[in-house]
N, C-alpha and C positions, 0 to 999 in steps of 0.2 A: 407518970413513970414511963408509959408508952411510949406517950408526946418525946419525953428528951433522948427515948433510942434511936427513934424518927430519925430527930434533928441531929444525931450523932451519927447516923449513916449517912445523913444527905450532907453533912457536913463533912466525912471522911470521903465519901463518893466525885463530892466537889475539889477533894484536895488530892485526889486521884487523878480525875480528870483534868486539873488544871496543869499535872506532873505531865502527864502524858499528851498535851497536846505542848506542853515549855518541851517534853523530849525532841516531839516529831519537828516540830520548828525549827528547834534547836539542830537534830539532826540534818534537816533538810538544808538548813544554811548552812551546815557545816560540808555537807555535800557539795551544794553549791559551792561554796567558798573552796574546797578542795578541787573541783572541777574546773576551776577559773586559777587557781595556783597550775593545775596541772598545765592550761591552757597557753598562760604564760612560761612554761619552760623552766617550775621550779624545781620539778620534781623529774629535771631529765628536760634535756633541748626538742623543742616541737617545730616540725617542718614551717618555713615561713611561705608566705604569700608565693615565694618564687619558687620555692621548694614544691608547690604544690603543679602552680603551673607546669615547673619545668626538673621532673622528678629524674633525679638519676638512674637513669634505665640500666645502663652499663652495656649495649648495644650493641652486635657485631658490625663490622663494616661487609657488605656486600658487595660483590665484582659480579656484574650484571652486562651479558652481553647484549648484541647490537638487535638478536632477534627477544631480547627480554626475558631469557632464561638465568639465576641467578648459579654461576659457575664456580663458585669461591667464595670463603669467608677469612677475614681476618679477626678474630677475636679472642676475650679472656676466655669469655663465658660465652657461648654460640646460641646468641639470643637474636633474632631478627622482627622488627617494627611490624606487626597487623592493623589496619583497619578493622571495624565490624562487619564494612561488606564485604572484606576478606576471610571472615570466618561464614563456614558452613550454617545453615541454620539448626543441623541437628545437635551439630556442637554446641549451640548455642541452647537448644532446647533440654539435650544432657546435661549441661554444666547448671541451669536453675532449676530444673526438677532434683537434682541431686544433693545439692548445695545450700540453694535458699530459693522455697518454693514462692515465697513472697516478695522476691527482691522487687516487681516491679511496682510493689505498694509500700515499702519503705523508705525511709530517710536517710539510712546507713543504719539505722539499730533498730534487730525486730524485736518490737515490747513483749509482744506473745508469746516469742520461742525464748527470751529473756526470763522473763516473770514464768514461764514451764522449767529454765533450765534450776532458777533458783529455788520454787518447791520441792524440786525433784534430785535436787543437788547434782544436778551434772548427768542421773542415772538415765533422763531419757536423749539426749545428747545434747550437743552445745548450741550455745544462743548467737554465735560468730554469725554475720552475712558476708555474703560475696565483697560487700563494701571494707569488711574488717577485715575480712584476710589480707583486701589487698593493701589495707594500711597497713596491716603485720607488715607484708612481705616487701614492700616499699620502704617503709620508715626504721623499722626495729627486726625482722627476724623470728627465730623462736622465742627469742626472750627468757630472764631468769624462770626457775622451776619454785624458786622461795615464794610463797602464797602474799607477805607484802606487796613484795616489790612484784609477783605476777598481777595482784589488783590493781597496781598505779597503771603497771604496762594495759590492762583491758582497757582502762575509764580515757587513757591516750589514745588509744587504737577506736572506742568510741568517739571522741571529739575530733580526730583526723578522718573517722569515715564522714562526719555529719560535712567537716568541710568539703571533703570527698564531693559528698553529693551537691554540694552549694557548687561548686566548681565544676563537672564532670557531668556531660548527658549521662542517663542509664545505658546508653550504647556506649559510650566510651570507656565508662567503670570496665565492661564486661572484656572491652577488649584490651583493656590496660591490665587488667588480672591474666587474659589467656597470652597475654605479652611476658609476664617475667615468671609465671612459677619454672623450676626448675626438674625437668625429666627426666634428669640419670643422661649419661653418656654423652657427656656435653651438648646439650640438649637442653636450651631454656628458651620455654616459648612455645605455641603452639606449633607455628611452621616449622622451627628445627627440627619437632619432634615428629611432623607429618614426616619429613624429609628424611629421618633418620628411619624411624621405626617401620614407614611404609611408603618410601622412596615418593610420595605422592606431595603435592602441593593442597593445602587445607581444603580450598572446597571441594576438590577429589575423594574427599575422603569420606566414606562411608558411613552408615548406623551406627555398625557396630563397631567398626576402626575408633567414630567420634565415640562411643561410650567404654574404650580399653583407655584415651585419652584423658576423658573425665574421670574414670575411676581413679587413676595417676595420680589426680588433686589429693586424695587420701595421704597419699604415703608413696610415693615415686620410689623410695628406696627398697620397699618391701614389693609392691604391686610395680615390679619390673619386666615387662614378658619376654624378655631375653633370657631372667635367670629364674623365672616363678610363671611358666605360662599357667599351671591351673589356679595360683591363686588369682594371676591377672583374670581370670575367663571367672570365677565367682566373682569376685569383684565386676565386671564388668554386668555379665545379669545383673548385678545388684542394679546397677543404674538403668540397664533396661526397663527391670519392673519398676523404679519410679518412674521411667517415661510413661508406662503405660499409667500409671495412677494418674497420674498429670495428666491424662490422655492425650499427650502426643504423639505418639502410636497404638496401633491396634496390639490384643491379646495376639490374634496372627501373627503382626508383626515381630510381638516380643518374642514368643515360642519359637519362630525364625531363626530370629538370630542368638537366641540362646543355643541355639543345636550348633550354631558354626563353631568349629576349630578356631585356636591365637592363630593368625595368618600373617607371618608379616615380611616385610621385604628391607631387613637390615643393613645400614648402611652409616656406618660410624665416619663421620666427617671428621677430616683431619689434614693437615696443611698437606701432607705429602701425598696425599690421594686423591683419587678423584680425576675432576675434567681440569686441564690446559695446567696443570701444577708446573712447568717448568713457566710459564707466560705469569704464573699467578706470582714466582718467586720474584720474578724478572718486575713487577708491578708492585711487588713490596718495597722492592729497593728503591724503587723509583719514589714511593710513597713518603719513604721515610727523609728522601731529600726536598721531597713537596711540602710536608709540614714543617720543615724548618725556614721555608722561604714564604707560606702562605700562612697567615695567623689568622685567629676569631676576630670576629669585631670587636670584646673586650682586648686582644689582645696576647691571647692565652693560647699554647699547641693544641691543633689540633690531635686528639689519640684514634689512632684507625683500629685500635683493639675496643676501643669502650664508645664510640661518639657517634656510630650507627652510620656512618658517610652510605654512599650508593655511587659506586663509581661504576660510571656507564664505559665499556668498554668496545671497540671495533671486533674483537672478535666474534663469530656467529659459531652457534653452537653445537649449530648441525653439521657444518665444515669441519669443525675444530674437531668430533667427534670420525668423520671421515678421514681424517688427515693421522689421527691417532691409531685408528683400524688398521689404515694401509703401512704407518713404521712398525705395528706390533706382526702382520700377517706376514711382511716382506724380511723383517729382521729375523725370526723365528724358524723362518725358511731357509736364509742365506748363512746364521748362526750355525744349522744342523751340519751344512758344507763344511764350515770353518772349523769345526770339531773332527768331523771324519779325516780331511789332511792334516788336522794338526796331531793326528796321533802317530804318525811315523819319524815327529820330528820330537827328536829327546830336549830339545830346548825350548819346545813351546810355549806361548803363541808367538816367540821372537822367531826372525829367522834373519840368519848371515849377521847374527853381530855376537864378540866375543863374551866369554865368560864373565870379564872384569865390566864391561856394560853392561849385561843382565843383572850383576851382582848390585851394580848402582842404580838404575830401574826400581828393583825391590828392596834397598834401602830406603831410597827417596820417599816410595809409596808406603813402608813403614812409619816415618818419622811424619809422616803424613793423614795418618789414619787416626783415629777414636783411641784407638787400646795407645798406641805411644800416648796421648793425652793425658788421658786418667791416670798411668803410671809415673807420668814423668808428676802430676799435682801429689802423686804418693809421694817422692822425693826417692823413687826408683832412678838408679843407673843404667847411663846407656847401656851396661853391658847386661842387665838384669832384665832391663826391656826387651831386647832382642832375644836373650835366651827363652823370653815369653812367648814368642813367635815361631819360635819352634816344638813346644810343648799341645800334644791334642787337645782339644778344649771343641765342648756343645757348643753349634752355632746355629741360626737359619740363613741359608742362602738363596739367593735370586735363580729360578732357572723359568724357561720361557713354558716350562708346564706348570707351574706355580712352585711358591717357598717351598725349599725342602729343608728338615732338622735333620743336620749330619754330627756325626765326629769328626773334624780338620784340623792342621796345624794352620795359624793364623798365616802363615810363611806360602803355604800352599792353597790359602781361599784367595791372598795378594795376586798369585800367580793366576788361577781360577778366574777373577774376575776383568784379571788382562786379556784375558780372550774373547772377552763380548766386543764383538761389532756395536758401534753407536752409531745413529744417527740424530741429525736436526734438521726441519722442516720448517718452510716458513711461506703463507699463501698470500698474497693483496692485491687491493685493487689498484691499478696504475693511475685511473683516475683522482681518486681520491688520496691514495699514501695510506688508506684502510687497511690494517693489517686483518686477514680473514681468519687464518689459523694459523699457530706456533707450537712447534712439536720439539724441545728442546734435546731430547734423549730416551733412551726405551724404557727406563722406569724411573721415576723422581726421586721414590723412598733407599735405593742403591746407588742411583747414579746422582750425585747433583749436580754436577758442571751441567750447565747450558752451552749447545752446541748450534745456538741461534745466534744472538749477541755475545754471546760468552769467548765463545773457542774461535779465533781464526784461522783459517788451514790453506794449504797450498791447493791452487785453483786449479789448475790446469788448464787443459785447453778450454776453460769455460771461459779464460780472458781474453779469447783471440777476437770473438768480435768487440772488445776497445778499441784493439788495432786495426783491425780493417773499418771500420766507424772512422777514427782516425786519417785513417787512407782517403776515405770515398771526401773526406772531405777536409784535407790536404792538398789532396792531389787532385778536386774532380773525376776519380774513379768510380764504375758502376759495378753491381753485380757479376754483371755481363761482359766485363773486361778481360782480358787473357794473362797470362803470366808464366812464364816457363819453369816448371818444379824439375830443377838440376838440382846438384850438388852448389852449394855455397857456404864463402868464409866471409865473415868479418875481420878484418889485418887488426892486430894490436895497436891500441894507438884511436883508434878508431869508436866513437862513440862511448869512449870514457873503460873499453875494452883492455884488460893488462894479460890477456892470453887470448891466443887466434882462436876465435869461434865457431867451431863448423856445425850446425847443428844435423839432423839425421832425422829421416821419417824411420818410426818402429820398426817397417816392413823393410828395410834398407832399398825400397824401389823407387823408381824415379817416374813419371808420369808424362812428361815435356808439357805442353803448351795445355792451359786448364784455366777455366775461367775463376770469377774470384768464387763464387757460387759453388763450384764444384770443391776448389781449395778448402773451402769452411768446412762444407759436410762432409769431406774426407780430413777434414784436420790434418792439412799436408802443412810437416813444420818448416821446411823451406822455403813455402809462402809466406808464412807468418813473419818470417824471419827479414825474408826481400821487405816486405810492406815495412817494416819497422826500420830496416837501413833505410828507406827512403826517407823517411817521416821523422824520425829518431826518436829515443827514448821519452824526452823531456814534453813533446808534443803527447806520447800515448798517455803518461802519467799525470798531466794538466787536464785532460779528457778525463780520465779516470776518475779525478778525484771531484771536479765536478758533476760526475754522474753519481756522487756521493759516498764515496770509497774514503775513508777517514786513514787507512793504514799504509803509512810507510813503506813507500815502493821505490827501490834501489833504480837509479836511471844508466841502467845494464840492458844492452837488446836482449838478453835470457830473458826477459820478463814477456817476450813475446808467445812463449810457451807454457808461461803460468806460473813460472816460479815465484810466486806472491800469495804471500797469508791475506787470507781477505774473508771475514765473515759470512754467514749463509744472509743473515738481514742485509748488510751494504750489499749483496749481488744482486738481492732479489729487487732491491730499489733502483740499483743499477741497471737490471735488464727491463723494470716497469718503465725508464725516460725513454725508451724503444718502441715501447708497446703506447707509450701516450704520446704520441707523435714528436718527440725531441725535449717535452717536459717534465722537471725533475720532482717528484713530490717526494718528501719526510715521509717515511714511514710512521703512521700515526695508529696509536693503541688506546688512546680516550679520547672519547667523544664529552662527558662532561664529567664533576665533578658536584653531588648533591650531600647537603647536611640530613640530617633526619627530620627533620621538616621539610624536605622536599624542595627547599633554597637551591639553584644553581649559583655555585660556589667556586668554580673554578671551570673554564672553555678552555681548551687548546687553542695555538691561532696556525692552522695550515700553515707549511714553509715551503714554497716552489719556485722553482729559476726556470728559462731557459736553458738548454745543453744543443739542441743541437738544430736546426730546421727540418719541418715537418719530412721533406723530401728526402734527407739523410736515414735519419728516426726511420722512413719506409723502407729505404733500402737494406737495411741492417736487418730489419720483418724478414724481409725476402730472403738475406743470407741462410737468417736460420731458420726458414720455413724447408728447405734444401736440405737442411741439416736430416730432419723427418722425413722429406721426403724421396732422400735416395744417400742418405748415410745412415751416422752409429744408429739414429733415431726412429730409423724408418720399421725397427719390427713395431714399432706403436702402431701401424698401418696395417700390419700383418691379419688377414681375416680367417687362415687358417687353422686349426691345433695344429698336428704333426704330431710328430716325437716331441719336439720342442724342444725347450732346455727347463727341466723343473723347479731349475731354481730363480725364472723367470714370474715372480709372480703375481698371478691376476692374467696371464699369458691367454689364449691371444686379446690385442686390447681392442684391436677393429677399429678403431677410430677412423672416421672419412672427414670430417670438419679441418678447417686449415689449424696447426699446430706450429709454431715456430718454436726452437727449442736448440739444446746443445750440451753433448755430454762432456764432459771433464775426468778425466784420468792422473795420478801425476806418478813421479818416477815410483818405481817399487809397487808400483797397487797400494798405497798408503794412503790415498784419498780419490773417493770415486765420485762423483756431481752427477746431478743431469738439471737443466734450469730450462723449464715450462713454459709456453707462455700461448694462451689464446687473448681476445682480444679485452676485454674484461678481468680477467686473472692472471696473474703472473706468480709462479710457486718454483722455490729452489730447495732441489735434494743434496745433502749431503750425505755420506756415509764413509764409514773408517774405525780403525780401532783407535783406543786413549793414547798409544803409547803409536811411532810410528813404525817402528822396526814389528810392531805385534801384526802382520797382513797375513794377503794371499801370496802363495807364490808365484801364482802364473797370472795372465791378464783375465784368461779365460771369465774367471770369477770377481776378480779383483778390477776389473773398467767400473768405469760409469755407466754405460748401456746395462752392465748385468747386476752392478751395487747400488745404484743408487734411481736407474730410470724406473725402474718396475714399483718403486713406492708410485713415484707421478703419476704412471700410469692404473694403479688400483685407484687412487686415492680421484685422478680426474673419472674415470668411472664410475664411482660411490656418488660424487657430485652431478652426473650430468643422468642418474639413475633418480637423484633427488631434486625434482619440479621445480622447488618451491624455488629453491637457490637464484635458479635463473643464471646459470654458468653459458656463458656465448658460446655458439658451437656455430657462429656467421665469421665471414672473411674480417682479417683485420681492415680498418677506414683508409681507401686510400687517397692521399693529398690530388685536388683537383689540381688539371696540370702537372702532372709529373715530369720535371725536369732531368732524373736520372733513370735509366735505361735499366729494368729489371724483369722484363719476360726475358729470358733467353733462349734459346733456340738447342733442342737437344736432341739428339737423334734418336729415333724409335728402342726402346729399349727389348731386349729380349727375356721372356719370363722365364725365370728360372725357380724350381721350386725350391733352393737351398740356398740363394742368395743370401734372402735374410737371415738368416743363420750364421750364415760367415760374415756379416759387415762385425768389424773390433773397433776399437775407438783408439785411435791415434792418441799418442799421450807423451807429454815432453820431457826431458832429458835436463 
């Protein structure tokens, strides 16, 4: 009876175990077989072979200048490409002591923290590695919350890590994860996020900076230190003390940097701010005509928002930052003027034009604006629109001590923002056509015309050496040659002329016999005027446009006083075939063009002509070295303070090194110039209001000597204060053999201490 209970247990025992090892089989090839469904993409599409290599990043495009500082971004998502030897080491030693203590011993899945996380059902935390997240975060996201379909999504996120790891050094995993998580404030990436949260580039970045960064990986949207700095700061120890368990730093160290304060140096990136924003806009446009002309090797547009380009740029950072100092310190200055006289006039900032023009001004500038937009897409009436613009309404406004929040009528901020002075600014090398720096206007986020390439304006006397350029070689005339500044007409009839032309020096004074040298720096318009009946129009304009002048210039002898719209970029290119002995270089603003794999992808090809022979090209140096040194230009020379004029600023500049240069004025004070040139850098100021009736009304303030030279002169100061630059402060090169006659011969001058003070700048009519 024993015997057959025996054999009935060993027989139930047997029919037990035979169940349970058909289950685990059973189950394990069902696993399998599930795992290999999931593999194949039945259960949801799974990244292919190429997909792995070549993951959609979603990438910003970077604008990287010429000294390798990264100036700008184009992007959806402001994610920028790291190396691992561009991450920090402690970032990197924060991010696996916190994350996955054993990433450099697994395969993509840790068995350990696995098999703990399912005992423990999840309560001692998750079993994810650094390898799975970054399959999450690549492939799929957060994923459903439904516990099915979140177990299909793990066992995917495990077979894409194990590929992961088949594919991908352990240094590349690490730096492909600190590449796309996402940190709040458009900010994905490790470096955006140095950049944003502590203005620093990744290996700069600190202990405790790299473990506010690693704590982020958590929960970016909660552990924010903009808007949670002490939960950021617990969080943050948190990962300290796994460093120290890890022992990758000391107890010292940790209790350190736990005691420090969130420290951080905020800086929200955004198209409208930031370095060289009117160059970046001006480079967008350009982009967007670049990838319709230049495809991928499939085929396919390039996107400068998602496809990670690296566009290498001429501009230098340190310049471009100088160059922007000196239109914020000089406009801020000259603005405070322009306020103070414009408050006695009831029609400001216009002056001498009638009501029904003002009236049209600020309609124009209405129908022109944001608010007509949105109302006119309401399917608002013009006359519902406009009674809008009269009603007070919250707004922030631009003022040169920062945004102010007022109450305005829209009608009265139009007017308000007519009275800002603008300028554009624009630095290169003659040599090369390398553009150095572009300052298109005094704020991007208020203003956006560009007043480089954008706006072209009446030049003034900044055109007259085309014509005497023109002359010397024409006519075989030097510097040094004489010329009688009387009174003269051109008769009707006469060089295309349909009224008699007299023109007129400002000062109505006459000088007699004056060389061409002295004519230039005094901007005698009677010279100008003779030089151009000689030569005639057609010859200056043929010159002109060769020196790269693209605009439309009437063949009228007026044009020998400036009357011609002409851009700040065509002058500044125009005055560099001067400065590079008679050769004409393209003003160029990329140097290349890289994919995100570091592929040069697109060269520019330099464009340069002759214009003029070396010996001419000198002599024209000479003119307007005269200009600085005994006209409008010469307070640049000035080594003393004085009383001065304070709205000179950066005053005095001192400079002793040769300067050649030449201010510009034009009728009304409506547009003021001064164009720079040593023998390496060539830089042209403009300055003026939007509108041209919006001035100064006396020259006092309203030349070029007082509107527009004193940027040149801060901004060559800022430069020649900063070493590294290398800004020539040596004579310009001059041609062996010189065949035109340019020392001239002057008679001892007498010092006076109030001369400089009274040189004006002659300006044409």
């Amino acid at each position: 009876m024993a015997t057959n209970k025996n054999n009935q247990n060993k027989t139930d025992f047997k029919k037990y175990n035979q169940a349970f090892w058909k289950f685990f089989f059973y189950g394990l090839g069902g696993i399998a077989v599930f795992f290999l469904f999931a593999s194949w993409g039945i259960f949801g599409s799974m990244p292919s072979f190429e997909d792995l290599e070549n993951p959609d990043s979603n990438l910003a495009t970077e604008i990287i200048s010429s000294d390798g500082v990264v100036i700008g971004k184009y992007f959806q998502k402001n994610r920028s490409q790291l190396k691992y030897s561009d991450l920090p080491k402690n970032l990197v030693d924060a991010l696996v002591a916190t994350e996955d203590e054993r990433f450099y011993e697994h395969s993509g899945i840790d068995g350990r923290g696995t098999l703990r996380a399912i005992a423990t059902l999840g309560t001692s935390g998750g079993a994810s590695t650094l390898t799975q997240q970054l399959a999450k975060q690549l492939f799929h996201g957060e994923g459903s919350k439904f516990l099915p379909f979140r177990i299909v999504q793990k066992i995917k996120e495990w077979i894409i890590a194990i590929r992961l790891e088949r594919q991908y050094t352990k240094n590349e995993i690490l730096a492909m994860y600190c590449n796309i998580y996402d940190f709040g404030n458009y900010s994905v990436g490790v470096s955006s996020a140095a950049q944003t949260y502590f203005s620093k580039n990744p290996k700069e970045l600190t202990i405790d900076e790299s473990a506010i960064l690693v704590g982020m990986f958590k929960n970016s949207g909660l552990y924010n230190p903009v808007r949670n700095p002490q939960g950021v700061k617990n969080r943050r120890n948190v990962v300290l003390a796994q460093m120290e368990k890890a022992k990758m730093i000391t107890t010292e160290q940790k209790l350190k940097y736990q005691a420090l304060p969130i420290s951080l140096k905020f800086k929200l990136e955004s198209h409208r701010e930031g370095t060289a924003t009117y160059f970046r806009e001006y480079l967008r446009d350009y982009m967007k005509k670049w990838v319709a002309e230049n495809k991928k090797p499939d085929g396919t547009d390039y996107d400068i928002y998602k496809d990670g380009l690296k566009i290498y740029t001429t501009i230098d950072s340190r310049m471009q930052l100088h160059a922007e100092e000196a239109v914020e310190k000089h406009m801020a200055n000259l603005q405070e003027e322009f306020f103070i006289q414009s408050k006695g006039n009831k029609n400001a900032p216009f002056v001498n034009i009638t009501e029904a023009e003002t009236n049209r001004i600020l309609k124009q500038a209405m129908k022109a604006s944001n608010r007509w937009n949105v109302m006119k897409g309401m399917d608002k009436t013009d006359e519902e629109i406009e009674a809008s613009f009269h009603q007070e309404a919250k707004m922030t406004v631009f003022t040169w001590k920062g945004e102010k929040d007022t109450i305005m009528k829209p009608i009265d901020s139009i007017r308000y923002y007519k009275h800002f002075l603008q300028s554009g600014l624009m630095a290169m090398e003659p040599q090369t056509g390398n553009i150095k720096a572009w300052v298109g206007g005094i704020n991007y986020k208020y203003f956006q015309y560009d007043h480089v390439a954008q706006g072209a304006r009446q030049v003034g006397s900044t055109f007259k050496p085309f014509v005497y350029a023109t002359a010397i070689e024409q006519l075989n005339m030097s510097p040094c040659d004489s010329i009688i500044d009387a009174p003269f007409t051109i008769p009707v009839g006469r060089h295309h002329v349909t009224e008699t032309w007299t023109p007129r020096n400002s000062d109505n004074k006459y000088r007699g016999m004056v060389t061409l040298k002295k004519a230039l720096a005094s901007s005698i318009n009677t010279i100008s005027a003779k030089l151009m009946d000689k030569v005639g129009p057609e010859a200056v304009v043929d010159l002109t446009h060769k020196l790269g002048v693209k605009s439309q210039i009437p063949l009228q002898p007026s044009i020998a006083l400036g009357a011609v719209d002409i851009t700040v970029e065509e002058m500044v290119a125009a005055y560099s075939t001067f400065a590079n002995q008679g050769v004409y270089n393209k003003p160029q603003f990329l140097s290349r063009i890289e994919d995100k794999s570091g592929v040069v992808i697109y060269e520019p090809i330099p464009e340069s002509h002759d214009v003029l022979n070396k010996d001419i090209a000198f002599a024209v140096v000479k003119l307007l070295e005269g200009v600085v040194e005994g006209g409008s230009g010469s307070r640049l020379r000035s080594t003393y303070g004085g009383s001065g004029d304070n709205r000179w600023t950066g005053y005095p500049y001192a400079f002793t090194n040769p300067i050649a240069g030449k201010t510009g004025t034009t009728q009304n004070q409506s547009d003021g110039w001064f164009m720079g040139m040593v023998p390496n850098l060539v830089t042209g100021v403009w300055v003026g209001c939007e509108d041209r009736s919006a001035r100064f009304k006396s020259l006092t303030y309203g030349q070029g000597a007082t509107a527009a030279l004193p940027v040149w002169g801060y901004f060559m100061k800022l430069c020649y204060q900063d070493p590294e630059l290398k800004v020539s402060k040596e004579a310009f090169d001059r041609p062996p053999n010189l065949s035109i006659k340019v020392d001239c011969y002057s008679a001892p001058k007498v010092k006076d201490s109030t001369s400089l003070q009274q040189n004006t700048e002659e300006f044409s009519f």
